[in-house]
C-alpha positions in Angstrom: 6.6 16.6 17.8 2.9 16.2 17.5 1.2 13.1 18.8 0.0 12.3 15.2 3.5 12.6 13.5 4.8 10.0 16.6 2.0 7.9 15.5 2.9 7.6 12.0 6.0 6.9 12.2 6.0 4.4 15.1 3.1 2.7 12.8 5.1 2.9 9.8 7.8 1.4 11.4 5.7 -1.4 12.6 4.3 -1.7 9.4 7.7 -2.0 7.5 8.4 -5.1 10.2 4.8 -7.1 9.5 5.6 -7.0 5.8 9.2 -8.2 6.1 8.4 -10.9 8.5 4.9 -11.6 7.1 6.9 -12.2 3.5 9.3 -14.2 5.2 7.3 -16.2 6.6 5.2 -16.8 2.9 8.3 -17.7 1.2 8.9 -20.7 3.8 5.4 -21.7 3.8 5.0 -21.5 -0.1 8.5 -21.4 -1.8 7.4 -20.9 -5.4 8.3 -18.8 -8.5 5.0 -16.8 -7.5 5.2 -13.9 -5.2 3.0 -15.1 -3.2 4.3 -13.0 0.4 3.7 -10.1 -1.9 0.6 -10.8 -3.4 -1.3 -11.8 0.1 0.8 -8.5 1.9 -1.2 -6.9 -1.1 -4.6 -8.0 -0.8 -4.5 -8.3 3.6 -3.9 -4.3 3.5 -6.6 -3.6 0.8 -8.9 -5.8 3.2 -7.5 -3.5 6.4 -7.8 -0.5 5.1 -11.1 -0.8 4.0 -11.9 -1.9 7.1 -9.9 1.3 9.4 -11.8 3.9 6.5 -15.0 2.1 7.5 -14.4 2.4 11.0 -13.1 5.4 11.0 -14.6 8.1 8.3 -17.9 6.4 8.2 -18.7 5.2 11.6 -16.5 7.5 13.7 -14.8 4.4 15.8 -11.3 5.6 15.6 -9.4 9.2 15.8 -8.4 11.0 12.7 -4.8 10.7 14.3 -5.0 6.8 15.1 -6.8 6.4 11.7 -4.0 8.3 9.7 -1.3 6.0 11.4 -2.9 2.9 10.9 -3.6 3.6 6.9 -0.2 6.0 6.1 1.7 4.6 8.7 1.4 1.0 9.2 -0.5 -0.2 6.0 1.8 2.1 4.1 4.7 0.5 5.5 2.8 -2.9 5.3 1.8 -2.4 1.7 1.4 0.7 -0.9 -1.4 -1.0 -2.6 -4.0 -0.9 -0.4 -3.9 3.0 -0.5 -3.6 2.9 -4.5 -7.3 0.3 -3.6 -8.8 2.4 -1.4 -8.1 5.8 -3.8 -9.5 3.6 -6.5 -12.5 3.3 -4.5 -13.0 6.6 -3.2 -13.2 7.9 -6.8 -15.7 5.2 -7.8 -17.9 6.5 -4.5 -17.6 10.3 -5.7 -18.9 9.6 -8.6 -15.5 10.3 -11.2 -15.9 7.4 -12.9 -13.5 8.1 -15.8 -10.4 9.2 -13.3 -11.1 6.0 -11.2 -10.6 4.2 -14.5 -7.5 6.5 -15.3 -6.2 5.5 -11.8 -7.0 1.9 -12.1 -5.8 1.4 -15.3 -2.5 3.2 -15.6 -1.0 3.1 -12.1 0.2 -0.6 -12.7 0.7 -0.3 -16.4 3.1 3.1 -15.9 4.4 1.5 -12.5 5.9 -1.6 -14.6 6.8 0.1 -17.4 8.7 3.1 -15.1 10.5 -0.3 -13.4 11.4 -1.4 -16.8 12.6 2.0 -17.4 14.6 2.4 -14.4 16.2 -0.6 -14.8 17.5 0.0 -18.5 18.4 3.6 -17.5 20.4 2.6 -14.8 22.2 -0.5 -16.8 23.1 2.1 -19.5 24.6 4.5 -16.7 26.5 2.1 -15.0 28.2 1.2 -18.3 30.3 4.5 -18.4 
């Protein structure tokens, strides 16, 4: 097994953890209706991956193979929104302005309405 591949998935792993005991630990500090674990697991890995792409492709500070298990591995486990951010933002750097907006727009729109959809496809299998 390649050292990257290790790295991934020991990160991931790690990652999966921070956001189940970081969400715990929200919804004991701030028990409301809101979603607030979610919502702050959401916005902490958009901030960290911006950072570990900084550091990373523009300033050279970490390996390709450590930077590809902190962002895949860890913040994917940690949170998937931070990579939908950062794609969002590499396509408004490069310039491709209308499938940044594409990708902005419909990724939570679809993402809701495919829940929706799961959830009424499912409730009309399990009836038979």
């Amino acid at each position: 097994m390649s050292a990257r591949i290790f790295l991934l998935g020991a990160f991931g792993f790690l990652g999966v953890l921070s956001r189940y005991y970081f969400g715990v630990a929200a919804l004991k500090l701030y028990p409301a209706s809101f979603p607030v674990g979610t919502f702050l697991i959401n916005v902490l890995g958009s901030f960290l991956i911006g950072s570990v792409y900084t550091l990373g492709l523009e300033r050279s500070l970490i390996s390709e193979d450590l930077r590809v298990a902190i962002t895949l591995g860890f913040l994917g486990g940690f949170t998937t929104f931070s990579a939908y951010s950062l794609e969002t933002v590499v396509l408004l750097n490069e310039a491709k302005y209308f499938m940044a907006a594409m990708y902005w727009g419909l990724t939570p729109v679809l993402g809701v309405a495919a829940v929706f959809a799961g959830i009424y496809f499912t409730r009309v299998f399990m009836r038979y």
